[in-house]
Chimera marker file (.cmm) of the C-alpha trace (Angstrom):
<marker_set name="trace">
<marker id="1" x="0.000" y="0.000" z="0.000" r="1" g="1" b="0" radius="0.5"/>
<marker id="2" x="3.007" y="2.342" z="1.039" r="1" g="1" b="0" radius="0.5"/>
<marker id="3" x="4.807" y="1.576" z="-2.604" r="1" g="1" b="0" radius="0.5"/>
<marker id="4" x="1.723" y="2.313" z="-4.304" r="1" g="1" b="0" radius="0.5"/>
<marker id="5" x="0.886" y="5.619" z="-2.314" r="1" g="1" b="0" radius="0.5"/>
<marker id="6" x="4.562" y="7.106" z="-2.913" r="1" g="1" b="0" radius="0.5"/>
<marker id="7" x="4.146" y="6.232" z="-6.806" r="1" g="1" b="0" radius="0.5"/>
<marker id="8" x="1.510" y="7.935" z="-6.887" r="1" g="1" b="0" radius="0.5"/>
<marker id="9" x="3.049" y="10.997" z="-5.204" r="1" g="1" b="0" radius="0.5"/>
<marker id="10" x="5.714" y="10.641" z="-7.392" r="1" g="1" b="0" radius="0.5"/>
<marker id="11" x="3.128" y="10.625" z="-10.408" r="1" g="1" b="0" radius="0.5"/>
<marker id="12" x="0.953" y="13.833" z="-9.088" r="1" g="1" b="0" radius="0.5"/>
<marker id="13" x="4.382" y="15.848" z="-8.177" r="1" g="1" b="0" radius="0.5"/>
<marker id="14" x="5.795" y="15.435" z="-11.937" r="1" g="1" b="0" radius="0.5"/>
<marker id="15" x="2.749" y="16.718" z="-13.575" r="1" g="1" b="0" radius="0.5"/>
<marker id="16" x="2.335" y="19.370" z="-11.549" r="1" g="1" b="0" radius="0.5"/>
<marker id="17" x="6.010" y="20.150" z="-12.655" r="1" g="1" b="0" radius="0.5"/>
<marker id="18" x="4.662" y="20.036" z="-16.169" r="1" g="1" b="0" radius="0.5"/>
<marker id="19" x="1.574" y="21.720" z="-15.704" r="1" g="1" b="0" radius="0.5"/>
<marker id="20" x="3.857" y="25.149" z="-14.876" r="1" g="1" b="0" radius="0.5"/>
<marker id="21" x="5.264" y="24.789" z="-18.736" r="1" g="1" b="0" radius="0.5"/>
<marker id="22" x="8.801" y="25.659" z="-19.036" r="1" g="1" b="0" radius="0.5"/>
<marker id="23" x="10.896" y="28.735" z="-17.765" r="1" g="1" b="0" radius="0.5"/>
<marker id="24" x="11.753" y="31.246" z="-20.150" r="1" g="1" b="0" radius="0.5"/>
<marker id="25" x="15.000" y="33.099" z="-19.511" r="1" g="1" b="0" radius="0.5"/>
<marker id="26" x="15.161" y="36.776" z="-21.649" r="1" g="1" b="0" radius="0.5"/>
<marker id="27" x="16.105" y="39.811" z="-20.833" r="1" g="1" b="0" radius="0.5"/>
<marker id="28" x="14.047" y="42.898" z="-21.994" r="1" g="1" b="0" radius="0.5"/>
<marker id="29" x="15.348" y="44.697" z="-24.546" r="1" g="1" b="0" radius="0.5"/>
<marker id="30" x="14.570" y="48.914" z="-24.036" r="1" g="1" b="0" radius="0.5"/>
<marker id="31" x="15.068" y="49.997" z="-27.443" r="1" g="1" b="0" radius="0.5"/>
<marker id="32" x="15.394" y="48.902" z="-30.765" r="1" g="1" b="0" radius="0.5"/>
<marker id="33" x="16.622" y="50.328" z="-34.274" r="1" g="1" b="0" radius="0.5"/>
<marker id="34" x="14.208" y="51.972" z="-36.824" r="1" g="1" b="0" radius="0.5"/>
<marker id="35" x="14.697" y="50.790" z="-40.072" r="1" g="1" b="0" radius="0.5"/>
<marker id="36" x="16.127" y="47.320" z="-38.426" r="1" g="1" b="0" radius="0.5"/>
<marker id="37" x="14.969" y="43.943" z="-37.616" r="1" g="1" b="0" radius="0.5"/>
<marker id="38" x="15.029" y="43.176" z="-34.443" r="1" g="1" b="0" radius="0.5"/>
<marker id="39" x="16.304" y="39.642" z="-33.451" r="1" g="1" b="0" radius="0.5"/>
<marker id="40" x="14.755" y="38.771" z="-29.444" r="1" g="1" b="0" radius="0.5"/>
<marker id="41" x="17.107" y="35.916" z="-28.060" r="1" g="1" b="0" radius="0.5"/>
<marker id="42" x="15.155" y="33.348" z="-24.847" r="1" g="1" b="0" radius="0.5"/>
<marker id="43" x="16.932" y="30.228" z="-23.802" r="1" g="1" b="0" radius="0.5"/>
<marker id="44" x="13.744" y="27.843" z="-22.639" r="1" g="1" b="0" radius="0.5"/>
<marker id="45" x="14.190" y="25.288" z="-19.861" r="1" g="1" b="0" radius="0.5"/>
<marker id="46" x="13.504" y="22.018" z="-19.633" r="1" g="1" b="0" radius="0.5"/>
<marker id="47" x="14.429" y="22.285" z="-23.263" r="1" g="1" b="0" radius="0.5"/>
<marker id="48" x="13.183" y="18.974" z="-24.390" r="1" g="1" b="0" radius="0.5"/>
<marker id="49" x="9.501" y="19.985" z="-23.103" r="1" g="1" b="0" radius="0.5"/>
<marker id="50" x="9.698" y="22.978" z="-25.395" r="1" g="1" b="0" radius="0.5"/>
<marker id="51" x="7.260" y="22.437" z="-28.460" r="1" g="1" b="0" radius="0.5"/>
<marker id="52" x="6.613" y="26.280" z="-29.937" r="1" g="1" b="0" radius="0.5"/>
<marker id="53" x="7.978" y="29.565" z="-28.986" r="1" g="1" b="0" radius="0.5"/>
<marker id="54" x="6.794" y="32.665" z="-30.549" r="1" g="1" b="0" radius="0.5"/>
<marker id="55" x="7.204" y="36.208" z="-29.970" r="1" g="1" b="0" radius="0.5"/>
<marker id="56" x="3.520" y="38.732" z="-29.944" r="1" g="1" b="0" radius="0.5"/>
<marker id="57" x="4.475" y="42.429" z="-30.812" r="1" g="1" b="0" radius="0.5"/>
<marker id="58" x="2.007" y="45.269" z="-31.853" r="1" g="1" b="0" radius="0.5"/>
<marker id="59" x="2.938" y="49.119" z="-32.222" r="1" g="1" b="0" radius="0.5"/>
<marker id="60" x="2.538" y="50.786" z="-29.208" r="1" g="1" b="0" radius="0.5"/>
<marker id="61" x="-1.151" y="52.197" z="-29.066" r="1" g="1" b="0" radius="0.5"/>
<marker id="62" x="-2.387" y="49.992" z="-31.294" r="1" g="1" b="0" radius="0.5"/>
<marker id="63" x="-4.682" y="47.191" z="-30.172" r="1" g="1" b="0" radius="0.5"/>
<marker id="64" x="-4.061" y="44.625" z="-32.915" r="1" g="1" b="0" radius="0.5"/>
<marker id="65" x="-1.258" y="41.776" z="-32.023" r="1" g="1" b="0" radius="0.5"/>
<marker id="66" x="1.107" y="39.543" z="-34.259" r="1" g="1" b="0" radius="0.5"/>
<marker id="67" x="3.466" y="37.170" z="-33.749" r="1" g="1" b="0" radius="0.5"/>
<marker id="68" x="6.340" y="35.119" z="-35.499" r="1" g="1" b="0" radius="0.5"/>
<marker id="69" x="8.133" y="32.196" z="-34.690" r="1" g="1" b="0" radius="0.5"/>
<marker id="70" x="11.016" y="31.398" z="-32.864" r="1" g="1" b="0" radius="0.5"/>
<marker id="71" x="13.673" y="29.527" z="-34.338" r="1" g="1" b="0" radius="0.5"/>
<marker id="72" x="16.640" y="27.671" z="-32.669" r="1" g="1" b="0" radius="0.5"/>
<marker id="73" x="19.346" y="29.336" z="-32.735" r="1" g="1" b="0" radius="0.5"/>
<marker id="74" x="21.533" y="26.836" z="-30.613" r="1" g="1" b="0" radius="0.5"/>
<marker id="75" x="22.082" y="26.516" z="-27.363" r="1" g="1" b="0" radius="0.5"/>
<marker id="76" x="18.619" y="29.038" z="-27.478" r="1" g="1" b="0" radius="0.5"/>
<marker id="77" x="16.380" y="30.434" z="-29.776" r="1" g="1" b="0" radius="0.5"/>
<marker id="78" x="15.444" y="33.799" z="-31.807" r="1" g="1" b="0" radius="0.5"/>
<marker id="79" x="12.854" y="35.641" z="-32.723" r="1" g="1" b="0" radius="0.5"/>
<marker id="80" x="13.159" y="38.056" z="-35.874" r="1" g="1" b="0" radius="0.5"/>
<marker id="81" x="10.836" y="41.111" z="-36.553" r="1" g="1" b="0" radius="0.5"/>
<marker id="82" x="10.091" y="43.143" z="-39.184" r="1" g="1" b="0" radius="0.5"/>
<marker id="83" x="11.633" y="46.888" z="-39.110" r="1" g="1" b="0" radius="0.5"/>
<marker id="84" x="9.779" y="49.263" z="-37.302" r="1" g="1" b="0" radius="0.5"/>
<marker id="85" x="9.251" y="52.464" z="-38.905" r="1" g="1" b="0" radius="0.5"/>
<marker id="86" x="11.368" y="55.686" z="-37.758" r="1" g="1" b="0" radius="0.5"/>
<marker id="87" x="7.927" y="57.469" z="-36.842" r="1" g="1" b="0" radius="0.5"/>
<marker id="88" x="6.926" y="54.424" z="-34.590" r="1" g="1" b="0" radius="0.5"/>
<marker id="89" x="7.509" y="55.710" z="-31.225" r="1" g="1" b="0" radius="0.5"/>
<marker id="90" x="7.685" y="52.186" z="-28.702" r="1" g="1" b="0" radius="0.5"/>
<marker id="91" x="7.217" y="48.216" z="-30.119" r="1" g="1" b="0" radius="0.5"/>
<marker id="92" x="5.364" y="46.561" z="-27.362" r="1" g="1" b="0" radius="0.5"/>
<marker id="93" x="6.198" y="42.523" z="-27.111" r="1" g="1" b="0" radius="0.5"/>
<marker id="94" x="6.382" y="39.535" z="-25.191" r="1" g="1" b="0" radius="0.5"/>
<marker id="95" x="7.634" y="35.751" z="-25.604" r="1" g="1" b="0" radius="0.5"/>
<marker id="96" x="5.270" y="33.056" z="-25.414" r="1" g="1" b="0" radius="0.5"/>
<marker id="97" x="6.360" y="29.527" z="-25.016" r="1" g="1" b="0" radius="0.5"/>
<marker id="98" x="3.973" y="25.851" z="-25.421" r="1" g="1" b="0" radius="0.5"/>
<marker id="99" x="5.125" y="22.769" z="-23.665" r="1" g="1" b="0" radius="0.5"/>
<marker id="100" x="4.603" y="19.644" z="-24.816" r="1" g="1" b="0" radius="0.5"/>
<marker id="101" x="1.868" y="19.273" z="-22.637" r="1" g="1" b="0" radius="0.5"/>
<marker id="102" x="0.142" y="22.586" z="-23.702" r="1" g="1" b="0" radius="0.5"/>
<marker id="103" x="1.269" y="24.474" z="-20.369" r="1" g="1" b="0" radius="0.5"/>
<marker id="104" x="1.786" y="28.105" z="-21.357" r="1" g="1" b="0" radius="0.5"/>
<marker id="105" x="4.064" y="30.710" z="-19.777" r="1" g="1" b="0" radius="0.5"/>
<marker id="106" x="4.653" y="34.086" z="-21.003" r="1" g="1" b="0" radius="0.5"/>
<marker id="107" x="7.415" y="36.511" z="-20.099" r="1" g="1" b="0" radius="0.5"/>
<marker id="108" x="5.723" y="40.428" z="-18.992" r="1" g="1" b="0" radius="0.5"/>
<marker id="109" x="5.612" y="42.897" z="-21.839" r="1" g="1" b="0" radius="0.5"/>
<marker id="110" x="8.262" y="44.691" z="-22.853" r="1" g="1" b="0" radius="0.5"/>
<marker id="111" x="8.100" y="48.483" z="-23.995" r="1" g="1" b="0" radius="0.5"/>
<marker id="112" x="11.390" y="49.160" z="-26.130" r="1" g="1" b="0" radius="0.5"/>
<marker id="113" x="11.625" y="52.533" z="-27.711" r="1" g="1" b="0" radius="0.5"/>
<marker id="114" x="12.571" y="53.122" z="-31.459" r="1" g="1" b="0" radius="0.5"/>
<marker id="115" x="15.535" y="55.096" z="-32.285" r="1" g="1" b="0" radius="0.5"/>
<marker id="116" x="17.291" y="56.449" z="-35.445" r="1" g="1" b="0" radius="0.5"/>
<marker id="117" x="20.737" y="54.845" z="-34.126" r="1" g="1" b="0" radius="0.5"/>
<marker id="118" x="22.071" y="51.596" z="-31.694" r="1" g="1" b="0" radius="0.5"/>
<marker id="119" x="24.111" y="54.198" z="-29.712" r="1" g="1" b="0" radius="0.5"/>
<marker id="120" x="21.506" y="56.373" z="-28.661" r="1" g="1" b="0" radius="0.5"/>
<marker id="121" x="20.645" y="53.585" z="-26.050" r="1" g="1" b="0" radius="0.5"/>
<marker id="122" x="23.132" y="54.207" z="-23.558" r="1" g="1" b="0" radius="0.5"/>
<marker id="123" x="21.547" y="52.976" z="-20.169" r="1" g="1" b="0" radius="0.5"/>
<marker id="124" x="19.193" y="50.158" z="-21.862" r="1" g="1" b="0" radius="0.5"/>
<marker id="125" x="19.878" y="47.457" z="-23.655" r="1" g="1" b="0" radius="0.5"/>
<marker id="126" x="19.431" y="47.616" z="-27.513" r="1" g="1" b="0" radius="0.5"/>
<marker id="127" x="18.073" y="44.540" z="-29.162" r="1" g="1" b="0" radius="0.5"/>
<marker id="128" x="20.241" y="43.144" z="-31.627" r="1" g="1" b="0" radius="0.5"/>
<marker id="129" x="19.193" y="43.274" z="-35.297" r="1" g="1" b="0" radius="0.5"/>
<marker id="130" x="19.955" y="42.679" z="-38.831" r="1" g="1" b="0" radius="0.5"/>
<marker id="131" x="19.795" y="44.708" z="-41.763" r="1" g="1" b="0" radius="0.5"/>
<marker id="132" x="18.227" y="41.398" z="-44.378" r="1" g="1" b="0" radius="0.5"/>
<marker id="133" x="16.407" y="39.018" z="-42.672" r="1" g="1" b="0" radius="0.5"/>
<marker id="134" x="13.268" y="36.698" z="-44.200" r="1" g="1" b="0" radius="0.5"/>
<marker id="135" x="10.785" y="37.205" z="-41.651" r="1" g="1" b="0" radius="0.5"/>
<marker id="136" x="7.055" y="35.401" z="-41.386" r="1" g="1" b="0" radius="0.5"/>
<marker id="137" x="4.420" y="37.320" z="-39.399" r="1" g="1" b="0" radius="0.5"/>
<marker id="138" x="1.121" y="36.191" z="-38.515" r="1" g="1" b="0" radius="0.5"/>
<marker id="139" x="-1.988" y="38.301" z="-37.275" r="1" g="1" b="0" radius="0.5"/>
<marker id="140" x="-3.879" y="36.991" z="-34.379" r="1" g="1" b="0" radius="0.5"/>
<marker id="141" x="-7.620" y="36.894" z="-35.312" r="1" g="1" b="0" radius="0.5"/>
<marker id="142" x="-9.433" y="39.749" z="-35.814" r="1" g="1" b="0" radius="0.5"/>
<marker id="143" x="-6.046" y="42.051" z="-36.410" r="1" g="1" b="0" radius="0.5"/>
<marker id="144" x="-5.404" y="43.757" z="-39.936" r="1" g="1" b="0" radius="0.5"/>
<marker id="145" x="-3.008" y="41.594" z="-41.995" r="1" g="1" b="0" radius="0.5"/>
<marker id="146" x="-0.244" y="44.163" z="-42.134" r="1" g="1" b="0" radius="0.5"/>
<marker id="147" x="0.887" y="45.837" z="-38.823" r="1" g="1" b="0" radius="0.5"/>
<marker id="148" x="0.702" y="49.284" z="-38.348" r="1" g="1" b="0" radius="0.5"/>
<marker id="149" x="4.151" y="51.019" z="-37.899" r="1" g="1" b="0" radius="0.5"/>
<marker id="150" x="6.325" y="48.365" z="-39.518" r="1" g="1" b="0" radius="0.5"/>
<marker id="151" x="8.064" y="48.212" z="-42.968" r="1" g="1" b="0" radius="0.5"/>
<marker id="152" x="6.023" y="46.498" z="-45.387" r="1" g="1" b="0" radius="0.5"/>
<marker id="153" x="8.809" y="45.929" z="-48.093" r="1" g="1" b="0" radius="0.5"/>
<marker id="154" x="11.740" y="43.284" z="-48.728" r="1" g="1" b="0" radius="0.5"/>
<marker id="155" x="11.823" y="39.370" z="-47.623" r="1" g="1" b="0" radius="0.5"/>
<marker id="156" x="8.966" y="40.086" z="-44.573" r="1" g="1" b="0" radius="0.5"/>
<marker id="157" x="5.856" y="37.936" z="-45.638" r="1" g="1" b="0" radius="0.5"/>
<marker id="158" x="2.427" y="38.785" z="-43.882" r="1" g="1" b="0" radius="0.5"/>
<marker id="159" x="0.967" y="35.275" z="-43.614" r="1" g="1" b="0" radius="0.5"/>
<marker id="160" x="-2.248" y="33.638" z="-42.254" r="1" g="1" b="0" radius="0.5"/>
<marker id="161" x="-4.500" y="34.852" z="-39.359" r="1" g="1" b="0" radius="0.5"/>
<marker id="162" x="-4.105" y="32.385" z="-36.250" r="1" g="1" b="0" radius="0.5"/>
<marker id="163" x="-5.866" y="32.513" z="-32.952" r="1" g="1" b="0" radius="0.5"/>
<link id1="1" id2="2" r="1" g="1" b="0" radius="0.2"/>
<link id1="2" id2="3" r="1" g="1" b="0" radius="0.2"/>
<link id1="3" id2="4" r="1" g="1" b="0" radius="0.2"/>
<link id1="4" id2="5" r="1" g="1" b="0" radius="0.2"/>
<link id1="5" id2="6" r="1" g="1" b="0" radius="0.2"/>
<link id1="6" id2="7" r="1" g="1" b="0" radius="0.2"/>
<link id1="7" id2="8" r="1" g="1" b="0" radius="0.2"/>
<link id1="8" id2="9" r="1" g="1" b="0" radius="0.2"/>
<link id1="9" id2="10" r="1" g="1" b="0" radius="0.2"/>
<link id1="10" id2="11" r="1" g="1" b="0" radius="0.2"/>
<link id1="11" id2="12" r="1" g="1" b="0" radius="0.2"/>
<link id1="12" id2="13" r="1" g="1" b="0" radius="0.2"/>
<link id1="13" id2="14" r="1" g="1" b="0" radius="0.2"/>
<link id1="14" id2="15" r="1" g="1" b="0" radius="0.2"/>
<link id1="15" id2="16" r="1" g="1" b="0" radius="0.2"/>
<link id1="16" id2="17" r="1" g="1" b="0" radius="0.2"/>
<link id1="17" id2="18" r="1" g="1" b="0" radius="0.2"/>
<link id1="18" id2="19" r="1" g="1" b="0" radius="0.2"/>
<link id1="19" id2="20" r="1" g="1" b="0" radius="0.2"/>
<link id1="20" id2="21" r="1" g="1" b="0" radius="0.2"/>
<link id1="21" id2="22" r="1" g="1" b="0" radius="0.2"/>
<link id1="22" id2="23" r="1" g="1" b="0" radius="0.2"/>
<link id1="23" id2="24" r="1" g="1" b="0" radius="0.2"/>
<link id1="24" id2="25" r="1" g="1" b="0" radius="0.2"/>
<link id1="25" id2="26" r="1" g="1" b="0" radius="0.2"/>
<link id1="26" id2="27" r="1" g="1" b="0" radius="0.2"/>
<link id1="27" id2="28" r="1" g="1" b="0" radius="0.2"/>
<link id1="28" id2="29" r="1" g="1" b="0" radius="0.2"/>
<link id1="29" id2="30" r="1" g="1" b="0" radius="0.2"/>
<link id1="30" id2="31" r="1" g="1" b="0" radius="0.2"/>
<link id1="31" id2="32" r="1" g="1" b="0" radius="0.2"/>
<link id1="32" id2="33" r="1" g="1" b="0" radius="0.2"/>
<link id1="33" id2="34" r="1" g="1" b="0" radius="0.2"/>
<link id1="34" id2="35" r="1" g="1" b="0" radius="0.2"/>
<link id1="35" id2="36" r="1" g="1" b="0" radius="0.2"/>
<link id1="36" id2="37" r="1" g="1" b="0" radius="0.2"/>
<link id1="37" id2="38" r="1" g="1" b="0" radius="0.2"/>
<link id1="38" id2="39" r="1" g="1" b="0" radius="0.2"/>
<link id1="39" id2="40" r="1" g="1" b="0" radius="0.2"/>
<link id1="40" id2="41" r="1" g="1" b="0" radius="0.2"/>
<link id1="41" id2="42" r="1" g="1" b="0" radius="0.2"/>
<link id1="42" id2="43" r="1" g="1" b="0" radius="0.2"/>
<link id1="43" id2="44" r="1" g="1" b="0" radius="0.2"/>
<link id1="44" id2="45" r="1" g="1" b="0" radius="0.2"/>
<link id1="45" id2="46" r="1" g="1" b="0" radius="0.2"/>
<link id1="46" id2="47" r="1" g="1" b="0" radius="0.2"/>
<link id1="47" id2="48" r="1" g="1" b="0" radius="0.2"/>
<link id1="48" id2="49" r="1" g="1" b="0" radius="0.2"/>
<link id1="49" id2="50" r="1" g="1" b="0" radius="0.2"/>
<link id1="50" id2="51" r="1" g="1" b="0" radius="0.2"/>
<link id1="51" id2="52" r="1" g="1" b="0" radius="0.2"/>
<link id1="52" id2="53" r="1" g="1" b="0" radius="0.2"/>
<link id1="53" id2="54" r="1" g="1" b="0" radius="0.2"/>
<link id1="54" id2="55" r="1" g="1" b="0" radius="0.2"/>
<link id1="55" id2="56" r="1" g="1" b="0" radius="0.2"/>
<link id1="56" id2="57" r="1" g="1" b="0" radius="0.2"/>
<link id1="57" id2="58" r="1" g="1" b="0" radius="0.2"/>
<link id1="58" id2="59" r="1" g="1" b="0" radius="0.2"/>
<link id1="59" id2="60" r="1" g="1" b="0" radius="0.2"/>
<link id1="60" id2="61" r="1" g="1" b="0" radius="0.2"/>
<link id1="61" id2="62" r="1" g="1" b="0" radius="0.2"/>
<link id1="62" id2="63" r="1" g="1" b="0" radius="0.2"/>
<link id1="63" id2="64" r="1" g="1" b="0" radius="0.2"/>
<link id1="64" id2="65" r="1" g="1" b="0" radius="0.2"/>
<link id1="65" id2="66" r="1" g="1" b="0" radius="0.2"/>
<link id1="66" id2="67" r="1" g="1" b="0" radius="0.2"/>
<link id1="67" id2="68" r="1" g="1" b="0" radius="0.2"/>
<link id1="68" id2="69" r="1" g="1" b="0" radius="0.2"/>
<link id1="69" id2="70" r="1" g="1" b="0" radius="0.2"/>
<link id1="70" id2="71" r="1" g="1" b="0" radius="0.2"/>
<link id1="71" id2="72" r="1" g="1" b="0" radius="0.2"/>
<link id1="72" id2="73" r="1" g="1" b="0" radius="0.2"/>
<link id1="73" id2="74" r="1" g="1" b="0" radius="0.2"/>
<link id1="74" id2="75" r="1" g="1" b="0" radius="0.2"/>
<link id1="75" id2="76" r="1" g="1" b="0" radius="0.2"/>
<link id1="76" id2="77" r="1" g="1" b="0" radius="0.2"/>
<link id1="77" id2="78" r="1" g="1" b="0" radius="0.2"/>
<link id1="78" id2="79" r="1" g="1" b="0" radius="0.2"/>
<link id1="79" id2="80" r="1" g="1" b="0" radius="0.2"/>
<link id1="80" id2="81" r="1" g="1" b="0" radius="0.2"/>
<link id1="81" id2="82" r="1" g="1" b="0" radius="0.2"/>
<link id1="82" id2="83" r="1" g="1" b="0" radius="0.2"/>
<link id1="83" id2="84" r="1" g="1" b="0" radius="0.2"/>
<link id1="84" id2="85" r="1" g="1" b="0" radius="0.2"/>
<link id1="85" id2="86" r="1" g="1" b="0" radius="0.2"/>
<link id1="86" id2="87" r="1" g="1" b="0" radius="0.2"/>
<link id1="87" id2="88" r="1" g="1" b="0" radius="0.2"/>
<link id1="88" id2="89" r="1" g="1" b="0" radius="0.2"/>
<link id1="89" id2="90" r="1" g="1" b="0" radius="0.2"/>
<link id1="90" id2="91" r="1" g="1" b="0" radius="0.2"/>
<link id1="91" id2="92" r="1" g="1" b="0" radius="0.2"/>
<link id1="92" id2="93" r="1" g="1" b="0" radius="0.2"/>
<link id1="93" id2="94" r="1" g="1" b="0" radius="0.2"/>
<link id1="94" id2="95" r="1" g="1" b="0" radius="0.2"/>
<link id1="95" id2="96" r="1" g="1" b="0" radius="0.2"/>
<link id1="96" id2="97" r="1" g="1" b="0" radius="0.2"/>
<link id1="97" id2="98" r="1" g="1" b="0" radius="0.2"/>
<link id1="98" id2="99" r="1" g="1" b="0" radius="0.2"/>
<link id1="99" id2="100" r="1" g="1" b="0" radius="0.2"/>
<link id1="100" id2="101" r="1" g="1" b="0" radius="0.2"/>
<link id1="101" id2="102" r="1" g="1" b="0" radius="0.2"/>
<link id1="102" id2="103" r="1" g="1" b="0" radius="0.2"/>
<link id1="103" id2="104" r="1" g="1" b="0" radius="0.2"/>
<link id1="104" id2="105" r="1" g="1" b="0" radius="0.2"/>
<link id1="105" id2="106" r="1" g="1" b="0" radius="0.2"/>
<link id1="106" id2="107" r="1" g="1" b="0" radius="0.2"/>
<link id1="107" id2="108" r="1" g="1" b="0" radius="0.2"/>
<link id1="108" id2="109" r="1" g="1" b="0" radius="0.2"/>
<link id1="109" id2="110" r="1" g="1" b="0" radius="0.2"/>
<link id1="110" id2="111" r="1" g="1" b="0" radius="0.2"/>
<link id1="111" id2="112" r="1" g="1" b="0" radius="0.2"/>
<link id1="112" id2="113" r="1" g="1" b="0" radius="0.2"/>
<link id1="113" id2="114" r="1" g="1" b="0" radius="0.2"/>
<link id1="114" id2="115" r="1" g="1" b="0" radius="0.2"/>
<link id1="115" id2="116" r="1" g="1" b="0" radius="0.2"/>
<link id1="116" id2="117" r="1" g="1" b="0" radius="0.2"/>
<link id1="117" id2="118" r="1" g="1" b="0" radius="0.2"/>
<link id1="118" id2="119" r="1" g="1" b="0" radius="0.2"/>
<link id1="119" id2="120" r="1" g="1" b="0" radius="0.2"/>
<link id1="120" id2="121" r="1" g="1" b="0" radius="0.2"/>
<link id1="121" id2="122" r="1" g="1" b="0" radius="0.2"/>
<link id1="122" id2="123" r="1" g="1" b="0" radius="0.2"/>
<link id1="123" id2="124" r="1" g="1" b="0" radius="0.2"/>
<link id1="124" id2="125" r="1" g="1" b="0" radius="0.2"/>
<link id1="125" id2="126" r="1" g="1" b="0" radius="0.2"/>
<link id1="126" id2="127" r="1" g="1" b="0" radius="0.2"/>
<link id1="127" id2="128" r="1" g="1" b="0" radius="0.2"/>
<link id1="128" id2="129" r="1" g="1" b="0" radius="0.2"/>
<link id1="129" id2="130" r="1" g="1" b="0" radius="0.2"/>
<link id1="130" id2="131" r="1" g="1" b="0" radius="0.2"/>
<link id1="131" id2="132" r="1" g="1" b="0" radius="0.2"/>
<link id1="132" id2="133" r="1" g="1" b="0" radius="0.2"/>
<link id1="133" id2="134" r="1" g="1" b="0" radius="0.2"/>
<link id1="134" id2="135" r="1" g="1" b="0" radius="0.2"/>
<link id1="135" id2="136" r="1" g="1" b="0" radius="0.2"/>
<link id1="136" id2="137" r="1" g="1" b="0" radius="0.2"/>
<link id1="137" id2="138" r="1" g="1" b="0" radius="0.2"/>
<link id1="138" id2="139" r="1" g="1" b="0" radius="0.2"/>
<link id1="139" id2="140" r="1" g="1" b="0" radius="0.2"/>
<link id1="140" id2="141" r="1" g="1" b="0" radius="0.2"/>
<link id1="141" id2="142" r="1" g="1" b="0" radius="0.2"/>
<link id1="142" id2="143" r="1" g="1" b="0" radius="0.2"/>
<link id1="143" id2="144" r="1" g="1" b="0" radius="0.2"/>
<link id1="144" id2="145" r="1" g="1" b="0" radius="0.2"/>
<link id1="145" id2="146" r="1" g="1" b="0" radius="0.2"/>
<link id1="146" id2="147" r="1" g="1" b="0" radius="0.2"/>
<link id1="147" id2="148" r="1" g="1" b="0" radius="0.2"/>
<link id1="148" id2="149" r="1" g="1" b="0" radius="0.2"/>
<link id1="149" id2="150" r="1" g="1" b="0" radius="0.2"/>
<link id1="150" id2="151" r="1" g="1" b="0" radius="0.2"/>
<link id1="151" id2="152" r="1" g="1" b="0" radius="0.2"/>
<link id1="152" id2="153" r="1" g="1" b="0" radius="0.2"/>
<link id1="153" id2="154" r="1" g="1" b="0" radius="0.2"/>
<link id1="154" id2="155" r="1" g="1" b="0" radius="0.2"/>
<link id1="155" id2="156" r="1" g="1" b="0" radius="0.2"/>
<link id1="156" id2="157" r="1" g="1" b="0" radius="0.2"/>
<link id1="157" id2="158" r="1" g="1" b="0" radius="0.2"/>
<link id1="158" id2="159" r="1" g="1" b="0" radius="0.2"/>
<link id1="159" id2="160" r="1" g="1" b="0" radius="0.2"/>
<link id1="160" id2="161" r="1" g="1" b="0" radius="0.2"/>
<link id1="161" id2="162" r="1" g="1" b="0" radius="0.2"/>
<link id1="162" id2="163" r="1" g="1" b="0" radius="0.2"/>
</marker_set>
């Protein structure tokens, strides 16, 4: 009876590890480059439990949200965005992350100014971009398909609308 109670406890304790989903370990970026794409680095852990990790964003003011994919970029992943315009004032965003057993945990939104140059963010950190980048954006239900204060030009593809 003892074996099978402590099995059981055993059982019940794991899943309730599980049922938190995994940890994800960024730190906030406080501004980004206009005319850039920004690239959002998050280690996950347990690893192995990680099945999708995505990054929301939206123009700051607007009320419509979008999100791309994170992709590994070993021993964590990345998240690239399309530019932000020079007129867009803040990017607000957040990383999402689905365990294999559905648990989802969110990091808090973030509020990173836009700025005409990397050095004009002297006390926050910048978020590291690239100047070419292919990047796949999807609007969550109900949002227009291209996002307001973002570059609509070169390899960024507006794709489907997703819950």
């Amino acid at each position: 009876m003892m074996r099978w109670v402590s099995a059981l406890l055993v059982l019940v304790s794991a899943s309730a590890v599980r049922a938190e989903g995994v940890v994800i370990d960024h730190k906030a970026v406080g501004c980004m480059v206009a005319g850039k794409h920004p690239r959002l680095a998050a280690c996950f852990s347990p690893a192995p439990d990680l099945a999708r990790a995505r990054v929301y964003f939206r123009a700051d003011g607007s009320p419509h949200w979008y999100f791309v994919a994170m992709a590994s970029d070993a021993p964590c992943f990345v998240g690239t965005l399309p530019k932000p315009k020079a007129e867009t004032k803040k990017i607000v965003y957040y990383i999402q992350a689905l365990d294999r057993q559905f648990a989802e945990t969110r990091t808090p939104d973030a509020a990173p100014e836009i700025v005409g140059h990397a050095g004009e963010c002297r006390t926050v950190p910048v978020a590291a971009y690239s100047d070419k980048a292919a990047v796949s954006v999807n609007a969550v239900a109900g949002s227009p398909l291209v996002p307001a204060g973002f570059v609509v030009a070169g390899a960024v593809l507006f794709a489907n609308m997703t819950q």
